[in-house]
C-alpha positions in Angstrom: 19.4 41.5 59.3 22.8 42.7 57.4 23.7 46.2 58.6 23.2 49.3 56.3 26.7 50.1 56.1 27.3 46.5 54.5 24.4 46.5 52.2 25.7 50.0 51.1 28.8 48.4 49.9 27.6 45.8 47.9 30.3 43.4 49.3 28.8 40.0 50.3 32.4 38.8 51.4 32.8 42.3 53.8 33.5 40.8 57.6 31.2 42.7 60.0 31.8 43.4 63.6 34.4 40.7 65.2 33.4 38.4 62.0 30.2 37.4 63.8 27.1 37.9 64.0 24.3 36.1 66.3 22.1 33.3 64.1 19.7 31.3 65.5 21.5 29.2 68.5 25.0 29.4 66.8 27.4 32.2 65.4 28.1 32.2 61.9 29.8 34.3 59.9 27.7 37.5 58.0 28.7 35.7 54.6 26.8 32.5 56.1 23.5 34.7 56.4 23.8 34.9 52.4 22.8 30.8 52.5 19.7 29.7 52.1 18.1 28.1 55.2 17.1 24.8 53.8 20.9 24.2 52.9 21.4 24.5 56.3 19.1 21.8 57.6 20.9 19.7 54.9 23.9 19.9 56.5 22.6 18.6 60.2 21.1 15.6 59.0 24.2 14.8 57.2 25.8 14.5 60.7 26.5 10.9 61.9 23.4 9.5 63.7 26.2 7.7 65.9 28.0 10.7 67.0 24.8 12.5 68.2 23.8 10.1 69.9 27.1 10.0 72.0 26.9 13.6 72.8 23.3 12.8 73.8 24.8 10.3 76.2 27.6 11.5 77.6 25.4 15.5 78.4 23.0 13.3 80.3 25.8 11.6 82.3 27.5 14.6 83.4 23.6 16.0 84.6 22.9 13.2 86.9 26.2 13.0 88.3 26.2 16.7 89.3 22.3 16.2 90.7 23.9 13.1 93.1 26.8 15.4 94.5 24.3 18.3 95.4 22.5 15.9 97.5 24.8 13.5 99.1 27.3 16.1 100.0 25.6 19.4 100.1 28.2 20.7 103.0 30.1 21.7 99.8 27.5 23.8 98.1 25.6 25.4 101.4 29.1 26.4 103.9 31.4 27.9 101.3 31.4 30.9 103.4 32.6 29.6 106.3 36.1 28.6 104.4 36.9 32.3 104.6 38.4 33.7 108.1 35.1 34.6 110.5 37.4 36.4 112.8 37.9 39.3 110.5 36.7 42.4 112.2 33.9 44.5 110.0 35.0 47.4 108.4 33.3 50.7 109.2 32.7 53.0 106.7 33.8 56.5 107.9 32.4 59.5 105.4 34.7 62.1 105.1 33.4 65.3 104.2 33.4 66.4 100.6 34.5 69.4 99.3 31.4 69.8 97.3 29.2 70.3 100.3 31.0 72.8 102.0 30.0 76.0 102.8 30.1 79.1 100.6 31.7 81.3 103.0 34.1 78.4 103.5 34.8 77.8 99.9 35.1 81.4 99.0 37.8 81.6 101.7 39.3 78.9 99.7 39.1 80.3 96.3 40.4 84.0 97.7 44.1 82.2 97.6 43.4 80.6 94.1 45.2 82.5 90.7 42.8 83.1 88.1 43.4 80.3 85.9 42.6 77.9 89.1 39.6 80.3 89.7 38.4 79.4 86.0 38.9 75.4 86.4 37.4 75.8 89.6 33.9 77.0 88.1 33.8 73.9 85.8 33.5 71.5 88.6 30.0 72.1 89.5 27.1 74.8 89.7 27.6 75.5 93.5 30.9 76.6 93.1 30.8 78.3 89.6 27.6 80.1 91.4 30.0 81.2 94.2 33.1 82.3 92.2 30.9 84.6 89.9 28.8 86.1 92.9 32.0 87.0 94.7 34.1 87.8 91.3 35.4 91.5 92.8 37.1 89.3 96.2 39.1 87.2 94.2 42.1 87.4 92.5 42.3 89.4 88.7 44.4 89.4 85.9 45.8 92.8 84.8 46.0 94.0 81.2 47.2 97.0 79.4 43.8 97.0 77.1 41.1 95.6 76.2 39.6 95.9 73.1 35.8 94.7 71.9 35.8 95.2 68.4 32.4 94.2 67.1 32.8 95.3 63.5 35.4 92.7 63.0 34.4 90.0 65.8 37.0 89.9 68.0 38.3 90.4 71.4 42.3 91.7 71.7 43.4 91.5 75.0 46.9 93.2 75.2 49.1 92.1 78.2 50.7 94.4 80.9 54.3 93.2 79.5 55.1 95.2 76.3 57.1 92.3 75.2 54.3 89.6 74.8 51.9 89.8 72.1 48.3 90.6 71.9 46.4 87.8 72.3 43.2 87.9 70.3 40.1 85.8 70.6 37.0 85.1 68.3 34.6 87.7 69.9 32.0 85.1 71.6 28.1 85.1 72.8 27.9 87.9 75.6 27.5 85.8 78.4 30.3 83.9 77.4 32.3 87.2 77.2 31.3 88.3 80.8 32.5 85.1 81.9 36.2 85.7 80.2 35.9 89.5 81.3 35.0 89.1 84.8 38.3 88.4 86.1 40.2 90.9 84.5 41.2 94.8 84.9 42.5 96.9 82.3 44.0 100.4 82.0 42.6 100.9 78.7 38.7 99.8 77.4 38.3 100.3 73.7 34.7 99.2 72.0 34.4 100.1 68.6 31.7 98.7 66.5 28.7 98.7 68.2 24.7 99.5 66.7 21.9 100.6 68.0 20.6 96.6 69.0 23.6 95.7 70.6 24.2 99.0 72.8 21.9 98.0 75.6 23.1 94.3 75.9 26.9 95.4 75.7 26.4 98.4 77.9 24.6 96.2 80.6 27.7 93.5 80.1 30.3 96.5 81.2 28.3 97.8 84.1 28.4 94.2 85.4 32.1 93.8 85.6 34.5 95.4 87.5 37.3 96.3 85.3 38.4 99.7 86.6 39.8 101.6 83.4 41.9 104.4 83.6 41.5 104.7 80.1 37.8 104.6 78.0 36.9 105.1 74.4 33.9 104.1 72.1 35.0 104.5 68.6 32.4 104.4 65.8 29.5 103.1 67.9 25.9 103.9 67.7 24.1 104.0 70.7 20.1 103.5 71.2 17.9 106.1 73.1 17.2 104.3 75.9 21.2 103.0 76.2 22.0 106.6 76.7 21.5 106.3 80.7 23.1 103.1 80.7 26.4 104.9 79.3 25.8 107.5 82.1 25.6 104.2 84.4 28.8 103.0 83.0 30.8 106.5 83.2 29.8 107.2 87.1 30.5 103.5 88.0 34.2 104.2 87.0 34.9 107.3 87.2 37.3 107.4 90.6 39.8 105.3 88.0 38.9 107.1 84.3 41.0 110.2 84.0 41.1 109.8 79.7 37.8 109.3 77.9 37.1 109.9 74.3 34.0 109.7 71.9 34.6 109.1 67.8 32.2 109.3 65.4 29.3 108.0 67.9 25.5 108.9 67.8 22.9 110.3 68.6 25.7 112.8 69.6 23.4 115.5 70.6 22.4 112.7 73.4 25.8 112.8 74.6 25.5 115.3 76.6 27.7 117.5 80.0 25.3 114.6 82.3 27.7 111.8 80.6 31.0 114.0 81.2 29.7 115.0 84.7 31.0 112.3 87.3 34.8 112.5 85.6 35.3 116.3 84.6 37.0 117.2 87.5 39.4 114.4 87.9 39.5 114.3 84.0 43.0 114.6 82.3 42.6 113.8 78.6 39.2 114.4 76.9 39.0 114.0 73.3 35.8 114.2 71.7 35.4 113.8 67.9 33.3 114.3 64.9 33.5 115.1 61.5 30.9 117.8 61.9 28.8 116.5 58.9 26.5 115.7 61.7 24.4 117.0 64.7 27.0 118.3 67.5 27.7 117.1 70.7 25.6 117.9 73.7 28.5 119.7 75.7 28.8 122.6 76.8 30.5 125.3 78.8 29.2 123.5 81.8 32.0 120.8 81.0 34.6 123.1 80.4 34.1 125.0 83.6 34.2 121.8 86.0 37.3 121.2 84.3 38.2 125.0 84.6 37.4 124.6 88.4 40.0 121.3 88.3 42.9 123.6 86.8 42.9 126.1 90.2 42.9 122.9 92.3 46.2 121.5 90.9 45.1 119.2 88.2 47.1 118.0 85.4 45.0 118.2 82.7 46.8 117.4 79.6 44.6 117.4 76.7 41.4 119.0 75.8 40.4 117.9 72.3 36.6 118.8 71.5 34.8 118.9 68.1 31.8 119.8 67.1 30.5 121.0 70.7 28.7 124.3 72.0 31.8 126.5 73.5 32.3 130.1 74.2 35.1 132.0 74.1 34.7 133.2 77.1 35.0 129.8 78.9 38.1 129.2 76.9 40.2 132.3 77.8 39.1 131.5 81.0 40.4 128.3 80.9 43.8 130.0 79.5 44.3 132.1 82.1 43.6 129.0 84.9 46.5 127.2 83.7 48.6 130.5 83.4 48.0 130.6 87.4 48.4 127.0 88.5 50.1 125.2 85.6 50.8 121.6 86.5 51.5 120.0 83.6 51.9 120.7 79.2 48.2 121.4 78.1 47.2 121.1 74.6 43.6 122.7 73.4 42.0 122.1 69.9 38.8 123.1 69.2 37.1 121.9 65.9 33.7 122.8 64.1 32.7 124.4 68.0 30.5 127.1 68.2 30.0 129.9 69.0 33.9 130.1 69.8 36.3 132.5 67.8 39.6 132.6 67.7 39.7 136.6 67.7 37.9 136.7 70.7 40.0 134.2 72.4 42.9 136.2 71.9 41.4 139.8 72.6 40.2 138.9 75.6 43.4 136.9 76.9 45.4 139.9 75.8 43.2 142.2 78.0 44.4 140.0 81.2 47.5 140.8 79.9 48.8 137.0 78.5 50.1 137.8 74.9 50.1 134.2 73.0 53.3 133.8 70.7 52.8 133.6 66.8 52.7 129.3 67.0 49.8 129.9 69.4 51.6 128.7 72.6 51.8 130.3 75.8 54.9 129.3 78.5 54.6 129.2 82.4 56.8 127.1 84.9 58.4 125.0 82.6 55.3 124.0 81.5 53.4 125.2 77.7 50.1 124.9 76.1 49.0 124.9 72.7 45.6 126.6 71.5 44.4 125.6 67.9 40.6 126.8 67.2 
């Protein structure tokens, strides 16, 4: 049978294999299967009847002399062993232990002194210990990074390194179990996700709460969350919010689900907040409520820095209030800009600082102990 790749090229001299191929009892060549059969037996009773017969002869000869060694000197064929030394001691096998079967307290000692690239060989050796590096993720060692930043609209994952000097490293964004694996071992100051829809919200959202990557920094740019991925969000804000202190929102629905519950666990540790909309669309679901934990923050000696809302429900009596707070216990430069809020008015604002006596300059800034904020509304 001549293979398919030789019939397909229609070469009947084309060598096949080592230039063999099996035949009957012999080994001939694949150009000798092209022969016909009957040309073969030809050939073998042209052989010399005299020649045969000699081979004949001399295979029998060689048979019978081999049968009268067997029997007349069978100490040849039955104590072979006994050539060899018997005085050699046995050999005991002794099992050592194997790394494999040791146990997981044991191994996850082991893998606490490991850097993370031996962590992620580690987990390819076999399910026992990829099962115990993944369980105990937050004992091991971690990589830091400056950010990290999930852009699903364009399919990728940036990772940028602590070292200013080194370049982003950017990666095809991969399957999400795939990602949790290449996420789990490392922290960030900065979490950027941009991208997401509706579908993806829950899945991505469950990803996050699942690692422990301790952001000091968190934004979700253009993202569209699902009703029911609202909570998780909530989830995801409380489970990191003793390291978040600058959190933002662009462009991200249902806004009026984003509500004072989300800002809640960080407000009063919060030093940047920046919420933004283009107020073509339904506002965001904060209120004063935010504004006075972070009010409350002010008096206690926090820096807060920036307070950048749009389209939210503000008065402008939590806002001069929140004026006159960092008048008493400046810390730090504050900068407030209001957008598209309501029902704040700039009038107001200013009225009712000027009846507590604080006169804002013409540039809308106000000094106190080397520090200055800025009010835009």
């Amino acid at each position: 049978m001549i293979s398919v790749t030789v019939a397909a090229q229609g070469k009947p001299k084309r060598l096949f294999g080592n230039n063999f191929r099996a035949y009957g009892s012999g080994r001939l060549s694949i150009c000798e299967l092209e022969k016909d059969p009957s040309s073969l037996k030809a050939n073998e009773s042209n052989l010399s009847t005299t020649r045969f017969k000699l081979y004949l002869f001399v295979n029998k000869f060689f048979e019978l002399l081999a049968t009268i060694i067997h029997y007349c000197l069978p100490y040849f064929f039955n104590q072979k062993k006994t050539w060899y030394h018997q005085n050699k001691k046995e050999m005991v096998a002794v099992m050592e232990p194997v790394v494999q079967d040791f146990a997981c307290p044991i191994l996850l000692n082991v893998f606490r002194h490991l850097e993370v690239e031996d962590l992620l060989t580690c987990k390819l050796v076999c399910w026992k210990w990829n099962t115990t590096i993944c369980e105990n993720y937050s004992e091991l060692a971690t990589t830091k990074t400056d950010q990290i930043r999930v852009l699903f609209d364009e399919g990728e994952v940036v990772l940028y390194p602590i070292d200013e000097k080194k370049c982003p490293i950017r990666h095809p964004l991969p399957p999400l179990q795939v990602l949790r694996n290449r996420l789990r071992h490392l922290t960030t100051q900065s979490l950027f996700v941009r991208g997401l829809i509706p579908v993806e919200s829950g899945p991505v959202l469950r990803l996050l709460l699942s690692l422990n990557l301790k952001p000091q920094q968190m934004y979700f740019i253009w993202s569209k969350f699902s009703v029911d991925s609202i909570f998780l969000f909530e989830d995801l804000v409380k489970q990191n919010a003793e390291t978040v202190t600058d959190f933002g929102l662009e462009e991200c629905s249902p806004s009026h689900l984003l509500t004072d519950r989300l800002l809640f666990p960080i407000s009063k540790r919060i030093t940047s907040l920046r919420l933004w909309n283009n107020g073509k669309g339904s506002h965001y679901g904060v209120t004063d409520e935010t504004l006075i934990r972070i009010n409350e923050a002010i008096l206690q000696g926090s820096p807060v820095e920036t307070i950048d809302l749009g389209t939210c429900f503000v008065s402008s009596e939590v806002v001069s209030s929140l004026v006159k707070s960092w008048e008493q216990n400046s810390r730090s430069d504050l900068t407030i800009m209001l957008s598209h809020c309501y029902p704040v008015n700039k009038p107001d604002v200013i009225r009712q600082l000027q009846e507590s006596n604080i006169i804002l300059k013409k540039n809308r800034q106000l000094h106190s102990k080397n520090h200055m904020l800025t009010l835009v509304c």
